[in-house]
N, C-alpha and C positions, 0 to 999 in steps of 0.2 A: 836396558830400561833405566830411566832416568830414575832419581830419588824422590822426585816430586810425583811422575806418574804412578810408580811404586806405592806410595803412599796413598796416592787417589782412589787406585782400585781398593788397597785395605781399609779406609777409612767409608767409601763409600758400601763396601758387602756390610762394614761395622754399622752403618747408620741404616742402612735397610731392616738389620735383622733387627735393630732396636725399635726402630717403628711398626715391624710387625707384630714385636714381643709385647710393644706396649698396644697395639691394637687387639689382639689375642685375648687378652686378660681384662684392659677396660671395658670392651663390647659385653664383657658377660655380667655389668654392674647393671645393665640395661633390660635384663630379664627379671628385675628386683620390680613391687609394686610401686608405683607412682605415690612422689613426696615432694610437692612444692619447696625448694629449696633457693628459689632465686629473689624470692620477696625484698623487700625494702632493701635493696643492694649498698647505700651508703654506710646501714650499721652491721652488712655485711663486710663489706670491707675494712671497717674498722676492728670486728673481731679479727680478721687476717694478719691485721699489722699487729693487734694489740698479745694475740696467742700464740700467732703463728714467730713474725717476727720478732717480738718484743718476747719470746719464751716467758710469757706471764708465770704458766705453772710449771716447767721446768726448773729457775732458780727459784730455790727455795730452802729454807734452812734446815729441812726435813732431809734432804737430797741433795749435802755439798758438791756431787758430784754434777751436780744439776749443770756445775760451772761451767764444767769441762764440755760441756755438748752444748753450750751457749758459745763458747768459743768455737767448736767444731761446724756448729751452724754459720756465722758469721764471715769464719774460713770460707766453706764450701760457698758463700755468697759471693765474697771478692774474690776468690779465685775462677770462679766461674767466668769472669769478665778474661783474665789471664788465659784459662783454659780455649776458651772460646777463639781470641785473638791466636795463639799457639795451633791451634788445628788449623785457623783459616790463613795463616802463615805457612803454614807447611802444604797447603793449595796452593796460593796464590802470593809465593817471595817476595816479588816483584811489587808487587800490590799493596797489600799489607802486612803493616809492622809497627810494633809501639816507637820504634826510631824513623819513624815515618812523620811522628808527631809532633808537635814544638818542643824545643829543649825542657823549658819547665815542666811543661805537662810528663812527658816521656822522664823525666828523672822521678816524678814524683811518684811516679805509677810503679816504676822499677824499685824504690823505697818501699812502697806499699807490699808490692808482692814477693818481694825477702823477709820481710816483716812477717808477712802473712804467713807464708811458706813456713817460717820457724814454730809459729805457733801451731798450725793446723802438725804438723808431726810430732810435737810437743804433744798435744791433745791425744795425736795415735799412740804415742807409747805410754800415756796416764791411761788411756784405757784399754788398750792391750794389759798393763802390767796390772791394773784393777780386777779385771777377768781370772788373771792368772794368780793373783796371790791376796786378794782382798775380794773376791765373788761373793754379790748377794744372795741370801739364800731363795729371795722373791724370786728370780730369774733364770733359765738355763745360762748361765756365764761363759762357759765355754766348748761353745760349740764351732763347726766350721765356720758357716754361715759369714760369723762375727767375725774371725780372724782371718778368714778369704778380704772382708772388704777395708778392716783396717789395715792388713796388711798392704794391700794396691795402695790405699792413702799413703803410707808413707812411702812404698816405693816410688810413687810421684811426687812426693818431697824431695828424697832423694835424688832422686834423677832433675828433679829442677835446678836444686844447687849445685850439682854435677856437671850438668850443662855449660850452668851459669858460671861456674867456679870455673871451666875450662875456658871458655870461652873468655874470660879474665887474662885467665894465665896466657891466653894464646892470643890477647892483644885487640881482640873483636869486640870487644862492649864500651860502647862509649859511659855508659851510664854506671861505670864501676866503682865510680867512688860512693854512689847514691846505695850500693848492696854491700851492707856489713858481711852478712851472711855468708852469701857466695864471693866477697873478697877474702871471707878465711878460708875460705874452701881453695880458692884460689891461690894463699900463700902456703899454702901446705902443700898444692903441685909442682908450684914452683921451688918450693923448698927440694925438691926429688930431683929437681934439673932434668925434667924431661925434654926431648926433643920438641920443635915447634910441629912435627907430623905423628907424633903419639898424642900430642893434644888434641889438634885436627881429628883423630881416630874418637875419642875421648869426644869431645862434643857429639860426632856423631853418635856413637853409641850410647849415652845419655839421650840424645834426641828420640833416637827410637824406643829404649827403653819407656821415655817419657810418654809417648803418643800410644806404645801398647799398651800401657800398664790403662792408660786415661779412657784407649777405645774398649777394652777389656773390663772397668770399672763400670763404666755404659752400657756394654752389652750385660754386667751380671744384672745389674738394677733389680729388671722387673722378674726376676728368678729368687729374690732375696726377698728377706723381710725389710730389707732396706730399699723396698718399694715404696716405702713410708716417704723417702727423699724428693719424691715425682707426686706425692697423695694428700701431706700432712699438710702444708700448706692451705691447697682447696678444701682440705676438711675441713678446716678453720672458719674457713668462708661458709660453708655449707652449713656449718652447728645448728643446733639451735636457738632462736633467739632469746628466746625465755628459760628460763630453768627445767629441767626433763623432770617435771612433778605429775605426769602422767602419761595416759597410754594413748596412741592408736585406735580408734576407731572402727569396728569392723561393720562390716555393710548384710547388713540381713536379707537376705533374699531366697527365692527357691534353689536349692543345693546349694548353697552358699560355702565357702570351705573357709575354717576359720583357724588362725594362726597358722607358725608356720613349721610345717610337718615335712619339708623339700626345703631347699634353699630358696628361689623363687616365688617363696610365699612372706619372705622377708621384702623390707623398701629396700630400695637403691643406694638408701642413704645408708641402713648396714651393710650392704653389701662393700659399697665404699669405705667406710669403717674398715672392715676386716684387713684390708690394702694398707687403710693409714695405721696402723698399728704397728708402735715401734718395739713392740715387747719390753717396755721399758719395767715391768711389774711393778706398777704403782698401784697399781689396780687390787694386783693379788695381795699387798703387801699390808694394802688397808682393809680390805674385805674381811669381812668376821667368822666368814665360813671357812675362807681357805686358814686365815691363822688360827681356828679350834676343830682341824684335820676333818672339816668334811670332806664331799665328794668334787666341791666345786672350787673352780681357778678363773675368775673372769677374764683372764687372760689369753688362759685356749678355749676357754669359751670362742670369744673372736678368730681366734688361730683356728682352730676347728669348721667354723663357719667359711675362710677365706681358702682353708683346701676340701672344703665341699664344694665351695663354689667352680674352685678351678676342676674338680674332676665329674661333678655334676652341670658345671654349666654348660659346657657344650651339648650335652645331651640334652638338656630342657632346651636349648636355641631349636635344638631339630625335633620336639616334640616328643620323643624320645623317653622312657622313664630311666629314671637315675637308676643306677645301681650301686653308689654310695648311703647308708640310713645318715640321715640327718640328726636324727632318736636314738639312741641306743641304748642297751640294759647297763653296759658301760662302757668307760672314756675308749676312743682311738683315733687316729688319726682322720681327722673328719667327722667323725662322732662327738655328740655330746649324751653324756649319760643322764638318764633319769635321774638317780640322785644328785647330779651338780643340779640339774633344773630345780627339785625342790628343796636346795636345800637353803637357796638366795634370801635372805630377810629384805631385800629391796631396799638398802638402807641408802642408796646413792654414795656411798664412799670413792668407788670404784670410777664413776662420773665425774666427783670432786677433783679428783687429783689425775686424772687425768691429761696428759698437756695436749694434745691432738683432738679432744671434743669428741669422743667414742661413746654413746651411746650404750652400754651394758644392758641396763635392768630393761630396757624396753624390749629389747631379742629374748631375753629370758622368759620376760611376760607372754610375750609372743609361742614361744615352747612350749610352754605350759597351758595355752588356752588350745592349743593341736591335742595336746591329752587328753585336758578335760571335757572337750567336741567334740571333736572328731575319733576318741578312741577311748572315752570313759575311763583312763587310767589315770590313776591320783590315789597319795596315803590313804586308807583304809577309814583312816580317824575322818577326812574329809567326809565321808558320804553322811554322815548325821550330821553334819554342819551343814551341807549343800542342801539338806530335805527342808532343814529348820529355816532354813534363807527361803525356799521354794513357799512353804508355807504362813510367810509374813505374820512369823512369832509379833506376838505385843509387847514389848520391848518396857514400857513402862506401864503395866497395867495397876500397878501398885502406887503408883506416885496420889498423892495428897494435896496437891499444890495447884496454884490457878491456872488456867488454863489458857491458851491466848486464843485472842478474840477479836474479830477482825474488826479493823476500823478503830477498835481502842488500844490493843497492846502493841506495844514500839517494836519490841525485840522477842522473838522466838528463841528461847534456851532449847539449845538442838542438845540432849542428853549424853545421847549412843549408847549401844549396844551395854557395853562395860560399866559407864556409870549407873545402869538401871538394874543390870543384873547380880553384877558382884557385889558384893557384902560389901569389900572395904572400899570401893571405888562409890559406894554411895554416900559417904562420908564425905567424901571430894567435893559430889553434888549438891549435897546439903551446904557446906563450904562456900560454895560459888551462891547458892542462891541465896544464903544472908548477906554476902556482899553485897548483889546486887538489889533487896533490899537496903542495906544499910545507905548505899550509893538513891536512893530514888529512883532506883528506874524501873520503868513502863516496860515489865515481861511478862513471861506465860507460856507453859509447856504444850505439846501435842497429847502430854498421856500416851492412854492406851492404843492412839492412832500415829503413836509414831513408830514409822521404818527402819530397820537399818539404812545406813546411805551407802552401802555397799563396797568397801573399801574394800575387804577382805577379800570378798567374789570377785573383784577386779584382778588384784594382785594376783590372787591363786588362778586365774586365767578362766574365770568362769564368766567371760564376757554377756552370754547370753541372759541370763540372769540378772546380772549388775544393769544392763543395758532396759529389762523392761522394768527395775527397782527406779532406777535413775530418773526415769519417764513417772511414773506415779508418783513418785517422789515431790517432782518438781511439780506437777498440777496439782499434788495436793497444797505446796507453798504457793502456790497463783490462785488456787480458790479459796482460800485461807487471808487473800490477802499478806503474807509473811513477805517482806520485802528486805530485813537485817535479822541476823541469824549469830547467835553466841555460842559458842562451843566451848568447851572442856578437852576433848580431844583431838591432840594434832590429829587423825587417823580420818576423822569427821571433814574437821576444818579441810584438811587438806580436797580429802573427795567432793565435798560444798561447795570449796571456791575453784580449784582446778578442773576437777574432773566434771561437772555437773556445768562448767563456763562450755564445754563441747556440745550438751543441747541447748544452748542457748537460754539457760537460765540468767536470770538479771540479779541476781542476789547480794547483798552486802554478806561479808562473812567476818566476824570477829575471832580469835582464839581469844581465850580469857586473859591470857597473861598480858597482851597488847591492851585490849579494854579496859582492865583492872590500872594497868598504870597509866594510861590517859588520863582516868576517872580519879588519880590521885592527884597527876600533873593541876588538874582543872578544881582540886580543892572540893571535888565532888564525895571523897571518901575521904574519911577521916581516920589514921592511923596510929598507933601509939609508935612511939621511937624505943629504939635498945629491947624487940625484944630479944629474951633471953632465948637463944636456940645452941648455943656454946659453937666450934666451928661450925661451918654449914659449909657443904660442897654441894656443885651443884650438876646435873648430869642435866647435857644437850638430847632432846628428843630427835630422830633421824627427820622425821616429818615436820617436825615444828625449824628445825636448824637446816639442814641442808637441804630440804626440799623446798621450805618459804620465808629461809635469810632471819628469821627471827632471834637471836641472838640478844641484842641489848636490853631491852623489857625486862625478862624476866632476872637478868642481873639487877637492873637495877631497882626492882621491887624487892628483893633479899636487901638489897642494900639501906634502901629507906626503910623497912621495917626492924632490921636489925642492927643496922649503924653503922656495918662495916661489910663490904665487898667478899661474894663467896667467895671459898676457894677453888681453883680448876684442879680436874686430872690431866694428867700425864697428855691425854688424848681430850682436846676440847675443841667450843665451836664449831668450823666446817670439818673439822677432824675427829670428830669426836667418833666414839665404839658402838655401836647397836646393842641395845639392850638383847636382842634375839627373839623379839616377838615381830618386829617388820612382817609386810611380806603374805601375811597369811598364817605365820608361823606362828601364830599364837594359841592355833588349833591342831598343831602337828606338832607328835612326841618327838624328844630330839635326841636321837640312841645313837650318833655317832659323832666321836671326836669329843673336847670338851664343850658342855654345854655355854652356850655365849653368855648367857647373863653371871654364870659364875667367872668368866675372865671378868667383865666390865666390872661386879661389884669388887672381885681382887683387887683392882686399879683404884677405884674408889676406898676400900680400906687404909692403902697405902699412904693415901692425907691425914690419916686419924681420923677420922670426923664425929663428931657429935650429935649430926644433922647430914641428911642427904634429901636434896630437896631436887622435884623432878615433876615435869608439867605434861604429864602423859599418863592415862589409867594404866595402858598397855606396860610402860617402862614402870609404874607403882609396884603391879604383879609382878614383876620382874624381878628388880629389888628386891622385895621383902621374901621370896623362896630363896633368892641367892645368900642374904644375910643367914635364913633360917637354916641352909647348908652347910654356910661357914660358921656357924653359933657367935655368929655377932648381931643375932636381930634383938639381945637383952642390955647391948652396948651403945648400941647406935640406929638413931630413928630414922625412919623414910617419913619424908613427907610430903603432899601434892602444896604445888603454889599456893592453890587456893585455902588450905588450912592454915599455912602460917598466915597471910593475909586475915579471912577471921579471926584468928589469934592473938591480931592485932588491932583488930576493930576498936576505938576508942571506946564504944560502951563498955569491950569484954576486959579491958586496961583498968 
């Protein structure tokens, strides 16, 4: 049998089993629920070039290794063009060949993939040698999986310059002067004085080595986590377009089944997700849960979900019940435990950094709303929270102030829950509404007839609840006339203008800190300069920064009001730490691991501060028990925006 037929039959049983491997496993993304994912396709394709290809969140200074797999990806790009040409070479001799091609073209190409070649095995043994003697601790580092498929990388290195280096020595490559590469490899055979038929021998067995090692590489693919190679890409494309600052939808009907308790009760689009995930632990690395030892990893979170899918999805195709739990009391393969579901502060970290566009907190939400419907199971401390939501507490029965009035008041001060309740978050309140007096402007509360806006019930997965809050809610701002809405709480603002844009509310929504420094831009407030607050540091709310980009504002109202630019922590902006109330969790004891708001205020000690200043009631309480832990609350003050603001009110100057 010829070398060519030889080759035909291996390579085609090789391309059979991969497209059945890859048909096997994509067909079960198709049992996930329906998720419009092909929308406005141009700024879909843009994220592809701009995440996928461009590794937007891959380099990064946070993850110099980031490099190494920027070069790795770019390798596995041009050589793919190489690889491609080499199999259909080894079909068809006769046919095609890069020495088929014009001299310039064909030399330049042969430059490229020596070039290439050096660096992609460069790349394998930086991260072979990373795994083994520099392992992060985010990651499992070394395991098979990793070293089965670096390893074939470089054996295809190998073997390319072996070829190429032979085939040098042995007088066959016209294009040898154009391979640095494989001309060294070349004078070190010839340095040996080998015969011209140990060469001959030599090319051939590099060639084969080469084409196993590449049809072997292929068939592990969709067996690996480095399915992510065939996934990560079209994830990109898939993402979403807007920022993930909300949930899901679920559809209320007679026996309606809500969240997802099976894999199958998840979209397609996580399902797909679990596939593109490169286990790269950026995820776990920034999460607040997994660095103060709770239950959860949003990393197998997803791992968990993509071998439920594979050992349950077949059975759900044939209607069939699973016999993997989706739920567990705790972690296994396949399982995700109760405590990792509650123990997420939803802070979006995990989403952030991200490079593949994986979706987290929304699966999790999803989890969580299958306990709290479908099986009544949730912290203990929940069921007096869930009654008091059920029975639409009056949230500001106490307040004293005017009341807004349709047709004459501009602006609704939407309070929340925190600023009406708590002691010192009404201070915040008071705060905000001399400003917006001292500013002129035309507002006005609900009082005793305002609602919570159900953030809490959302996140903690109490969809049913939230969904008939969100509906009241909103007709009472349409009979009301309320058309722009000022908030104090990211936690508000965020469910007002994200969550509440799902029934089709039409509402303008303000957070204070955006407002306030308009209102100074426009010379409409008038502020004293320098005041005195000694350092001021200032901590990013997860809701107000990562989930609605608002970042600059409230720097730069520290800044006009005290003359000089907060200081950051360690962790700031889209990176910034959760205070540990996200989530829901601000209603749930937190008895394991260390508590998140004592890491966050650690980190903030560590500037010295004077001043810690922070645009959130939720992150206020947070603070101030974490300082009272540390006996640094007689040292250094917490304060909401909105007070230093007043503080500076030119009449208070």
């Amino acid at each position: 049998m010829s070398n060519v037929a030889l080759f035909a039959i291996i390579f085609s049983i090789a391309v059979i089993f991969f497209a059945w491997s890859c048909y096997s496993r994509f067909r079960l993304v198709l049992i996930g629920k329906a998720d419009n994912r092909f929308n406005e396709i141009g700024k879909r394709i843009w994220n592809m070039l701009f995440f996928a290809f461009g590794q937007r969140k891959v380099v990064t200074r946070s993850y110099p290794f980031g490099l190494n797999h920027f070069i790795f990806f770019w390798c596995f790009l041009t050589l793919l063009i190489a690889n491609t040409e080499f199999l259909l070479h080894g079909l068809f001799p006769e046919y095609i060949s890069l020495s088929l091609l014009p001299l310039g073209l064909h030399y330049a190409l042969a430059f490229i993939f020596d070039i290439v070649s050096l660096f992609a095995l460069l790349a394998a043994l930086v991260a072979i040698g990373r795994r083994l003697f520099f392992p992060p601790k985010y990651i499992d580092a070394r395991t098979r999986d990793s070293f089965a498929v670096l390893g074939l990388v470089a054996i295809l290195m190998i073997a390319f310059f072996g070829m190429h280096g032979s085939e040098i020595a042995h007088g066959l490559e016209r294009a040898a002067p154009f391979m640095p590469v494989s001309n060294l490899v070349a004078s070190m055979l010839l340095g040996l004085k080998l015969p011209l038929i140990t060469l001959a021998y030599l090319v051939f067995g590099f060639w084969w080595v080469h084409a196993l090692a590449l049809l072997s590489f292929l068939d592990y693919l969709p067996y690996s986590k480095h399915i992510h190679i065939l996934t990560s890409i079209p994830n990109c494309f898939f993402k979403n377009l807007e920022k993930v600052n909300t949930q899901p939808r679920e559809e209320f009907k007679k026996d309606s089944v809500f969240g997802a308790g099976q894999v199958d009760r998840f979209r397609w689009k996580d399902l797909f997700d679990s596939y593109s995930c490169t286990e790269c632990g950026r995820c776990s690395h920034n999460c607040p849960a997994t660095n103060t030892d709770k239950p959860l990893n949003p990393r197998l979170v997803v791992h968990h979900i993509k071998v439920n899918l594979l050992h349950n999805g077949p059975l759900l195709e044939k209607k069939k019940k699973p016999t993997m739990p989706l739920i567990g009391s705790n972690d296994g393969q396949g399982t995700v435990s109760e405590g990792a579901i509650w123990s997420c502060t939803t802070c979006g970290a995990c989403m952030e950094v991200c490079p593949v566009s994986i979706e987290h907190v929304p699966k999790i939400i999803s989890l969580r709303r299958h306990l709290v419907e479908m099986e009544a199971k949730f912290p203990e401390e929940l069921l007096s929270f869930f009654n008091n939501m059920e029975t639409r507490s009056n949230w500001a029965a106490d307040r004293n102030v005017k009341p807004f009035e349709k047709g004459k008041t501009e602006y609704l001060f939407y309070v929340g829950c925190a600023g009406s309740l708590n002691s010192r978050s009404k201070r915040n309140t008071m705060a905000v509404a001399r400003i917006l007096d001292a500013a002129g402007i035309s507002w006005g509360i609900l009082g005793k007839d305002e609602m919570c806006c159900g953030d809490s019930l959302r996140r903690l997965g109490n969809e049913f609840v939230f969904d008939r809050m969100a509906r009241e809610n909103i007709k009472q701002f349409q009979d009301s006339g309320i058309k722009k809405i000022i908030t104090q709480c990211p936690h508000c603002y965020n469910t007002l203008k994200n969550d509440y844009r799902q029934y089709g509310a039409n509402i303008e929504v303000f957070h204070h800190t955006t407002f306030i420094n308009q209102l100074i831009k426009e010379d409409k407030l008038i502020v004293g300069k320098n005041l005195r607050l000694g350092k001021v540091v200032f901590h990013d709310s997860c809701y107000l920064g990562r989930y609605n980009a608002i970042y600059r504002e409230p720097r730069e109202i520290i800044e006009t009001v005290t003359g000089q630019a907060p200081a950051e922590m360690g962790r700031h902006h889209d990176k910034s730490f959760c205070c540990g109330a996200g989530g829901g969790r601000m209603w749930i004891e937190e008895n394991l691991g260390t508590r998140i708001n004592l890491e966050r205020v650690g980190e903030a000690l560590k500037e010295n501060p004077d001043t810690i200043c922070v645009c959130c009631p939720y992150c206020m309480l947070m603070f101030e028990d974490g300082l009272r832990d540390k006996n640094a609350s007689d040292k250094v003050k917490i304060l909401e925006l909105s007070e230093i603001v007043a503080g500076a009110l030119k009449s208070d100057t």
